[in-house]
N, C-alpha and C positions, 0 to 999 in steps of 0.2 A: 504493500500500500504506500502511494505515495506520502512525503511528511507534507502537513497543514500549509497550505497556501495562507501566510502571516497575512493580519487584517491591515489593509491598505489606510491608512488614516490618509484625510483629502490635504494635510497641510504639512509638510516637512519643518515649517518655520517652526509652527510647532512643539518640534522636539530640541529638549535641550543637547547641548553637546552629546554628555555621555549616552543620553536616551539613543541620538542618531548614532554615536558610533555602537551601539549594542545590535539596535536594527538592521546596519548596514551591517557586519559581520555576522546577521543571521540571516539575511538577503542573500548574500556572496554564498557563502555554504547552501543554501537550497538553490541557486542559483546551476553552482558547480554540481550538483549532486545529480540535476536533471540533465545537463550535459552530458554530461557522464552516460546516464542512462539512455540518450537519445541518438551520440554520436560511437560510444563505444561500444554499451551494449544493443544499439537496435531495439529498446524495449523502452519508448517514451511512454508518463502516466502524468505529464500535465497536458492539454490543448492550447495550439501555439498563444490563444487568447488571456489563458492564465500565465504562461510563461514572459508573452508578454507584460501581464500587470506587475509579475516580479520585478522583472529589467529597467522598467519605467521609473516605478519605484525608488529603486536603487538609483537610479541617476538622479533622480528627484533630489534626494537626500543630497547627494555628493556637491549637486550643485549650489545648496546652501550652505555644507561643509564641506568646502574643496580642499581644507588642508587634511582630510578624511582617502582622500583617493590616493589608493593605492598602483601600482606597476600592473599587478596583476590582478585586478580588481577586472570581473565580467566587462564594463563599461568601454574598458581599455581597447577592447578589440576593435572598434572605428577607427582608419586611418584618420594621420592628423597631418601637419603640416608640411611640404616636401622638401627632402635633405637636397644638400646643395654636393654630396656625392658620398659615396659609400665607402667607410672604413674597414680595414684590413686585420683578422684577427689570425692566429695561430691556432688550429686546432689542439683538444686537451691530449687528441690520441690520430697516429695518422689514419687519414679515411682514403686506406687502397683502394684500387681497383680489383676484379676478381680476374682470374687466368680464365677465358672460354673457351666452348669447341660446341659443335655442330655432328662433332662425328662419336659414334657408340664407341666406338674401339680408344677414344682417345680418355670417354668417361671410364674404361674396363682398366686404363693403364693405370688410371687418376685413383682408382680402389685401392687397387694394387702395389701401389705407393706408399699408398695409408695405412694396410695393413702391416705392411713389413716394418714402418716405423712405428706403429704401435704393437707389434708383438701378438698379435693376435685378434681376438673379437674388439669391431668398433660399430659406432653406432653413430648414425648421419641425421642434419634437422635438415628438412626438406621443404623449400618455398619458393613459392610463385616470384619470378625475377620480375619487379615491380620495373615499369617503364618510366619513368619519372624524372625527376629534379634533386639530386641528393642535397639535405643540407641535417648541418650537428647543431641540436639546442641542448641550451646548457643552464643546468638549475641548480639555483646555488638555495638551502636550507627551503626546498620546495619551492620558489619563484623562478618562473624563467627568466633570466638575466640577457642570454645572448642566443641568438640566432645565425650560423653561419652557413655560408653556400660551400659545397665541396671543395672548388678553387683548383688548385693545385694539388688535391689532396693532403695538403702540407697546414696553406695557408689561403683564407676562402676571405670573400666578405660580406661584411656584419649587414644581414638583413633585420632584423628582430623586430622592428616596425610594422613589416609588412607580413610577417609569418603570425606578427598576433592575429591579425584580421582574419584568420583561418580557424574556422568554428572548432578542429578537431585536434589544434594543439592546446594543449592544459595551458594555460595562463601563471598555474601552481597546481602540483604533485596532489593526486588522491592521497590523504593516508589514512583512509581510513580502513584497509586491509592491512596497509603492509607501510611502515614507519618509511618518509623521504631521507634520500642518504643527505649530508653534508652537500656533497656534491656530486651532480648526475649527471652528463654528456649522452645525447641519446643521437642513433642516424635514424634518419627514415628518407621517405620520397614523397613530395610534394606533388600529386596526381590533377589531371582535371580528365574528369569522366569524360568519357567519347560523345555520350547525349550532350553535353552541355560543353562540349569543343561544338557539334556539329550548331546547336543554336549561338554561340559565340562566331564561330567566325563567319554565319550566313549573317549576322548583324554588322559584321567587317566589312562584307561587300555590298548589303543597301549603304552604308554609309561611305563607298567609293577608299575605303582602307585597302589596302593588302591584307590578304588573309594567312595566317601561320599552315605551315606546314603540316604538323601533330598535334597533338593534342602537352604530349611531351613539350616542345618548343614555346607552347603557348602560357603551362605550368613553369617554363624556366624564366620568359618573359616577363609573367607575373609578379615572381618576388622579386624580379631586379629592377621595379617599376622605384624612380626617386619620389614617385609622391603614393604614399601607401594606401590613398584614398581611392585612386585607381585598382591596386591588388585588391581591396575589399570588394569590388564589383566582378568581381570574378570567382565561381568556383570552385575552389579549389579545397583540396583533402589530403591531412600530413597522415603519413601511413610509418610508422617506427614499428625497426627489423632489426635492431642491433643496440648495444649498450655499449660507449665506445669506455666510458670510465664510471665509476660508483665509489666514492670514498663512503669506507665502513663497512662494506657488504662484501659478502661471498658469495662468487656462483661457483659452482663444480660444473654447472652442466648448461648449453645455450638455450635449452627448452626452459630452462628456472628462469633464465633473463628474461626471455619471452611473455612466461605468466607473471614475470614483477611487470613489465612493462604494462600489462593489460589493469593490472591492480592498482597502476599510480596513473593511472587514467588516459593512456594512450589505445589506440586502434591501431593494431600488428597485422600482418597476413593474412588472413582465412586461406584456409585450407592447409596447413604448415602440421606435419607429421612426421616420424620419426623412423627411420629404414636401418635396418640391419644386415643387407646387402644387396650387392650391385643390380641385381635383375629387380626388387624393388625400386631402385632407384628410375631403373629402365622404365617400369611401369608407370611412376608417377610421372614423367616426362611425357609418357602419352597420353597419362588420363586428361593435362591441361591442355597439349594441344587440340586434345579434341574438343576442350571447354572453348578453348581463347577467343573462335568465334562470339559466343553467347554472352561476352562478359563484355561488360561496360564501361572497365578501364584496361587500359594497354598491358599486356606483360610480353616478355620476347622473348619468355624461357624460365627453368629454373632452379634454384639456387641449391647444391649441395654443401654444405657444410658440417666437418667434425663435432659432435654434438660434444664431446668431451674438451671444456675448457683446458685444463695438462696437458693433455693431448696437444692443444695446438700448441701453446708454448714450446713442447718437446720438436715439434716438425717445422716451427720457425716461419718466418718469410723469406722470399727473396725481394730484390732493390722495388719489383713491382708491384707484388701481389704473394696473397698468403699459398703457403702451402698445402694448406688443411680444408681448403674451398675451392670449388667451380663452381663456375657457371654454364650449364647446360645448355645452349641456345635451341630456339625454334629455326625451320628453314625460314629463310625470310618470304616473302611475299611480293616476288618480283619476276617479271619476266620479260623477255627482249620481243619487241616486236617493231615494224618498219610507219614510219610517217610518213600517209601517202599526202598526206594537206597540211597547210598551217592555215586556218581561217581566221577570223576576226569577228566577236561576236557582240554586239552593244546591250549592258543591258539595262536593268530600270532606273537604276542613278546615275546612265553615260558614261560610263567608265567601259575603253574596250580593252578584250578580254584576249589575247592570241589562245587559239585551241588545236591539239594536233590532231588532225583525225588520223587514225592509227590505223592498220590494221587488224582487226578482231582479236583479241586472244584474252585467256582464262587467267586470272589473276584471285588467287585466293576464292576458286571456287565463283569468283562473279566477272562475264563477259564485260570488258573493256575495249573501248572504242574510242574514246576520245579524251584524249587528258590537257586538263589547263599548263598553260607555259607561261601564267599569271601575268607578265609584264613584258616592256621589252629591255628593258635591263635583265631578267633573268632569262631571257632568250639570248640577249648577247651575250651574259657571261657563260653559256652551257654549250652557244655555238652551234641551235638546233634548227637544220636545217629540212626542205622538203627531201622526201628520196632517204634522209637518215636512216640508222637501227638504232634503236633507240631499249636504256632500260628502264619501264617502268616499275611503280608500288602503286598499291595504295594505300596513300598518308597515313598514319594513326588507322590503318587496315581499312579505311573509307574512303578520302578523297582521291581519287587517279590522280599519279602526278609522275612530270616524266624525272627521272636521276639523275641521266646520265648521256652522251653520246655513246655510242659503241664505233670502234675504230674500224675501219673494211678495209682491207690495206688491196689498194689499184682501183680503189670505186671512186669514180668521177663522181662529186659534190656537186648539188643543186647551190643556185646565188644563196647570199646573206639574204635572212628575214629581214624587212622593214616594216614597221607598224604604219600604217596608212597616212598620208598629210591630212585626207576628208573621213570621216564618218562615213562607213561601209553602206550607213541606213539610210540616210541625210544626204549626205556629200559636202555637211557645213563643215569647215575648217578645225580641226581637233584641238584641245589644250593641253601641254603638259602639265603635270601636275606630282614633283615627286618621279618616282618611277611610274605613273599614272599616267594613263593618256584619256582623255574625255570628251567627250562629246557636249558643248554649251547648249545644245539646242530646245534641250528639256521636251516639255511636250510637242515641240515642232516634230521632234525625231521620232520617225514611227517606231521606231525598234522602242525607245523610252515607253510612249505610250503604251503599247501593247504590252510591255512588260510591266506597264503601272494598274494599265486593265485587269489583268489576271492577280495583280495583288490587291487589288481595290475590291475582287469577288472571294479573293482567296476563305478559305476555314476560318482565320481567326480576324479576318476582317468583316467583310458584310455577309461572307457564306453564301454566295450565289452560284450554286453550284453547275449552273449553263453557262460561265464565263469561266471557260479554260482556255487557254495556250490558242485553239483551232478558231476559236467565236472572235476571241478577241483581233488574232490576225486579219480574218474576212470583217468585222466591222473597221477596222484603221484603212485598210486596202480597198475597200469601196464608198469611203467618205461620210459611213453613217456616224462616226463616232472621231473628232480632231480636238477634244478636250473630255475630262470626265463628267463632266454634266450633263454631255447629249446622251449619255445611260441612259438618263430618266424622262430621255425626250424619244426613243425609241417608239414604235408601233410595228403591230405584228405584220401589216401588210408590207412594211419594209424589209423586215427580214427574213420573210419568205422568198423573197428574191434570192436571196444567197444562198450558194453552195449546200446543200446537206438541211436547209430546214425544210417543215413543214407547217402547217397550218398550228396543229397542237404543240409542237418545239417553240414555232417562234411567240406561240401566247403564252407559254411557260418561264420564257426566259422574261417579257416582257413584267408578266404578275412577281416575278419573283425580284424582279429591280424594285416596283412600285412596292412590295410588302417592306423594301429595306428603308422608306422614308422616313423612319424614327430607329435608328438604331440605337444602341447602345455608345455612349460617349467613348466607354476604351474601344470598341470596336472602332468606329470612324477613327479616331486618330492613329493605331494602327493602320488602316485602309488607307490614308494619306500619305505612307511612306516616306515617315518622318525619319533622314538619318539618325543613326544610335536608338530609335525609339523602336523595343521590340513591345509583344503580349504583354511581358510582365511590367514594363514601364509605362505604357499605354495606361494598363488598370492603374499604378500609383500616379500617374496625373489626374486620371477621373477621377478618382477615389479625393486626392487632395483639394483638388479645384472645383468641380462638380460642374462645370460650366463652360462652355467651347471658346466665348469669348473672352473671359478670363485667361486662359491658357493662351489664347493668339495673340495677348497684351502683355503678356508676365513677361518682367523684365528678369535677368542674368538671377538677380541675389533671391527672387522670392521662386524661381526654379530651382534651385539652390536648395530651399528648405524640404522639397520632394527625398522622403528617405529613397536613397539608390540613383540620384539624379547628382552627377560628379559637376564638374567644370566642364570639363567638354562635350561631355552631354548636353548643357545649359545651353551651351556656345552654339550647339548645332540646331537644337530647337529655336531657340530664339532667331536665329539667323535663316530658321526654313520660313518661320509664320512671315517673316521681315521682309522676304524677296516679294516685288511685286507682283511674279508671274505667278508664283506660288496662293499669293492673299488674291488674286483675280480668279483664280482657281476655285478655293475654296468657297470665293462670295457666289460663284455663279453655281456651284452642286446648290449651296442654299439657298438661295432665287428660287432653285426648283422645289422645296417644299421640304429638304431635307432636314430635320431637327434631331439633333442626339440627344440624346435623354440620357441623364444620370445613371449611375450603377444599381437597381434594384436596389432596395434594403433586403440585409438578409428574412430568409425564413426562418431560424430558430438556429440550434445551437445545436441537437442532437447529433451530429458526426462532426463535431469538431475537433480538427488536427487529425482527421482521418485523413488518408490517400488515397488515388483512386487510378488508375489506369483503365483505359477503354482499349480492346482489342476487337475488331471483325464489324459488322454490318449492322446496326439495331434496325428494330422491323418498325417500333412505334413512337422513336423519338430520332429527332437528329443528333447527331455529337453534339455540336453544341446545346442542343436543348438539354441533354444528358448531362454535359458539363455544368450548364449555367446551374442545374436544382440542385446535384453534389456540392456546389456553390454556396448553394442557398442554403443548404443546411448545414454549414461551417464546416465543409469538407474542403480537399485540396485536390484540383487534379495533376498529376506529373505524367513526363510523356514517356519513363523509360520503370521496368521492374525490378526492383530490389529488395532485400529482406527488410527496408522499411514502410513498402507499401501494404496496408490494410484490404486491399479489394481488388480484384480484376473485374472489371466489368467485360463479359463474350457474347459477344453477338455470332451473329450466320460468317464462318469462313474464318475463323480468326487466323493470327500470325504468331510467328514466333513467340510474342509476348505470355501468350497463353502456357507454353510449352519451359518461358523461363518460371512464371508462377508456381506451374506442377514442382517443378523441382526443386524450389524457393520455399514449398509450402504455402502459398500464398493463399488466400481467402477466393475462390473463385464465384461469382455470383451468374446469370443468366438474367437476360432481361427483365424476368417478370419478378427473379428475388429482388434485382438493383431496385423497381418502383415499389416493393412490398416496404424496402430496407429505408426509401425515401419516405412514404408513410409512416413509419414508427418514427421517422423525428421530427411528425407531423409537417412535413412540407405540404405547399397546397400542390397538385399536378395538375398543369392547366390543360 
């Protein structure tokens, strides 16, 4: 059972000194405690609603007693002001690299090694080689003091700023299992989930950014960001796999490290076991690659290490790496195929795109055809020419992207790529921009438009689901539609002219623009394709503002106050509602009758801080009508499955998600239990 959510009094002034500091040290421990249970163990028992009344609280407090605030106090973890550059610390313990291999015979050799230096029976901790960002935190009498990057593995630099801002680093040592030593050096790897790379960097490119590589690169980017207020807007998850020092404690063995680590409030490996020879070792290297697909953060192999601490000591290192560990790699997920094109592709923000079109081939299981060459700076530097061999991956196991040339020794080389002087789509005169080339012409540029049609109907925009990719091409290409306002000026005698409709398509598409003339306020402003503004910041504008013109007047500092709204976020909303072409835009969609309307009040309370995943086809509600009432009843939806979602919602045909749940144990419902499950927390279902 959870402990007592402490009675909130309305007024911090209130309390006398001692009063606030007793409060706020009984705040901070139920604060930590529920951390604990929500990021280490996966077994939350407040609703984010109470958890938040804690946090608030607590800051409440601090702000009438600011010489009260502590380093590691919950509060801490918001970035604060940006450092003018980053200090250089010395590790407590070196942070080698491991010796690798790809091949069985060379892990058979690596046993074999081990045992003859250990004399007999040894016994291996076996873990998933996390993909990541290594960095050493260090805690001195349970507080974390310092944060450093791998570096050299010698000598790294001092991030500790911006690793507070990460939900899943302790702030200060659990001890309430197991006493904090004096002092603790811990490694791990700073992750950003593959789901929340792929919504991160599709936000990269509506906002006309370069997009990162992996998911890996985007997690290393993160902490080495000079203003930690940026790291805090990113995803990210420290995952500790090693103890590099402990003054006052003994381990014998690296599985003890392991469970103190999980005791003093870190989040280590899952799945990490313990083998007793080599043909286990074998086997666990294949149970993951057969997982690696299905998981939701990167690994590229995994880690065998001497489970007996003496042990290692006695087998020593050499100048690079220990003796008493490898790492097991996966094959990588790459393969050679030839560029029969380099195209150019414009899309919703103007930014063009060079893309190769390849010849066909299998790349982890999924047909590859075409990989981005992102820029032409990174065309020049790689040298990728039409006619090439080329090696690709895909990125963080997802994006196609090309690696590499492949040499042909006597093949005659197609010219050097040049990114085009006009717009492919347009033919208006390009701008550099960075390694960015752009197209100025905004909605003049049909390729823009079409791509802003399709997101203006998309799921999380107005959901018009007869406005895909094909409708919106043939409405730009035969002059029904040269701004987004003539949507609503449509009639179905028009576009039954076109290609592929008929009488009852084109009055479907028509009723279904005309039903969107009151949408929901985060919807439209998503559906405007507002650079940096995805779903989830959509809703904290509405949510803050409640009102469209409020929002298209707010200036830089009262954007500012939007929790999750940075400086550059600010910068770029303010400066979209500011463009004329953009506010001509938007006045003329409203001209036509369009009104966004506020976020619903919730329905009630009943699944609050629950989670909700939808997979496959519902017969009697839309996704979003699905989403909007788990909404309503203070539920959460996320778009990927993990052992901390409460529900899968299955419809007709699901996908993979369904199949992660089974084995997740997850909660699986069917359509008629999800409306039965909305009724018990008395939602209304319209």
């Amino acid at each position: 059972m959870a402990k007592r959510t402490p009675q909130v009094k309305p007024d911090p002034h209130g309390l006398s000194a001692r009063e606030a500091f007793d409060e706020i040290e009984r705040l901070r421990a139920e604060i930590r405690h529920h951390d604990y249970l929500y990021h280490v163990k996966a077994r939350p028992k407040l609703s984010d609603e109470e958890y938040d009344r804690l946090f608030w609280r607590l800051r409440a407090i601090e702000e009438v007693y600011p010489d009260l605030i502590t380093t590691d106090s919950p509060t801490q973890r918001v970035g604060g002001q940006p450092q003018p550059r980053f200090m250089t610390f010395v590790h407590t313990a070196p942070m080698l690299s491991l010796d690798s291999t790809q091949g069985e015979a060379v892990v058979r050799r690596f046993d074999e090694r081990v045992r003859k230096g250990m004399h007999g029976q040894v016994a291996y901790l076996l873990q998933p080689k996390l993909d990541g960002a290594s960095v050493e935190l260090v805690y001195e009498r349970g507080r974390l003091v310092r944060a450093v990057t791998r570096g050299n593995g010698t000598r790294g630099e001092g991030v500790t700023e911006n690793m507070k801002t990460i939900p899943t680093v302790p702030l200060r040592l659990r001890a309430v299992d197991r006493s904090a030593p004096e002092l603790l050096a811990v490694r791990g790897e700073v992750l950003m989930y593959v789901s929340d790379f792929e919504t991160f960097n599709a936000r990269m490119v509506d906002s006309g950014a370069q997009p990162y590589a992996s998911p890996r690169n985007s997690a290393a980017g993160a902490i080495r960001q000079l203003d930690s207020r940026v790291t805090a807007l990113r995803k990210l998850h420290f995952v500790a796999f090693d103890v590099l020092s402990a003054h006052g404690v003994t381990f014998h063995k690296d599985r003890e490290r392991v469970e103190a680590l999980l005791r003093w409030g870190f989040r280590v490996p899952e799945g990490g076991t313990v083998a007793t020879s080599v043909e286990e070792v074998l086997a666990y290297h294949r149970s993951w690659a057969a997982r690696r697909d299905t998981l939701d953060y990167e690994i590229d192999g995994v880690v065998v290490k001497l489970d007996d601490l003496d042990g290692r000591a006695d087998l020593g290192t050499t100048s690079h790496h220990p003796r008493w560990a490898l790492a097991y790699k996966f094959e990588p997920r790459s393969e050679v195929t030839r560029v029969e094109r380099i195209a150019v592709s414009v899309g919703r923000t103007g930014v063009l795109t060079p893309v190769g079109l390849l010849l066909p081939v299998q790349v982890g299981g999924v047909t590859i055809a075409r990989a981005s060459l992102h820029n032409r700076e990174e065309v020049r530097r790689k040298d990728v020419r039409e006619g090439d061999l080329v090696r690709i991956k895909r990125a963080g196991d997802v994006i196609p992207q090309v690696l590499e040339r492949v040499e042909e020794q006597g093949q005659r080389r197609g010219r050097r790529f040049e990114m085009p002087a006009e717009c492919p789509a347009c033919g208006t005169a390009v701008e550099e921009r960075g390694p960015l080339t752009l197209c100025p012409n905004r909605l003049g540029c049909p390729a823009q438009l079409k791509g802003r049609i399709v997101h203006f109907g998309s799921r999380n925009a107005l959901d018009i689901t007869g406005l895909g990719d094909k409708t919106a091409a043939l409405l730009v290409e035969h002059g029904l539609v040269i701004d987004l306002a003539d949507l609503f000026t449509l009639q179905p005698d028009r576009l039954i002219e076109l290609p592929g409709f008929a009488e009852q398509s084109a009055t479907d598409l028509v009723d279904e623009i005309q039903d969107c003339l009151r949408p929901e306020l985060h919807r439209f402003l998503y559906a405007l394709g507002i650079p940096e503004v995805g779903v989830s910041v959509a809703r904290d504008l509405a949510t803050h503002f409640r009102d469209l013109d409020r929002i298209r007047t707010a200036s830089v500092s009262k954007l500012l106050e939007v929790p999750g709204v940075g400086p550059r976020m600010s910068e770029a909303i303010r400066d979209f509602f500011a463009h004329e072409q953009n506010a001509r835009a938007i006045a003329a969609i409203l001209e036509h009758g369009v009104q966004p309307s506020p976020l619903a009040a919730s329905g009630g309370t009943g699944l609050a801080g629950k989670k909700f995943v939808f997979t496959g086809r519902l017969t009697r509600l839309t996704r979003p009508q699905a989403k909007q009432l788990a909404e309503r009843a203070g539920g959460r939806v996320v778009v990927s499955v993990s052992r901390e979602t409460d529900y899968v919602v299955v419809g007709e045909d699901p996908g993979s998600k369904y199949n992660r749940a089974v084995d997740l144990g997850v909660s699986a419902l069917d359509e008629s239990q999800f409306m039965a499950l909305l009724e018990d927390a008395q939602v209304e279902l319209e």
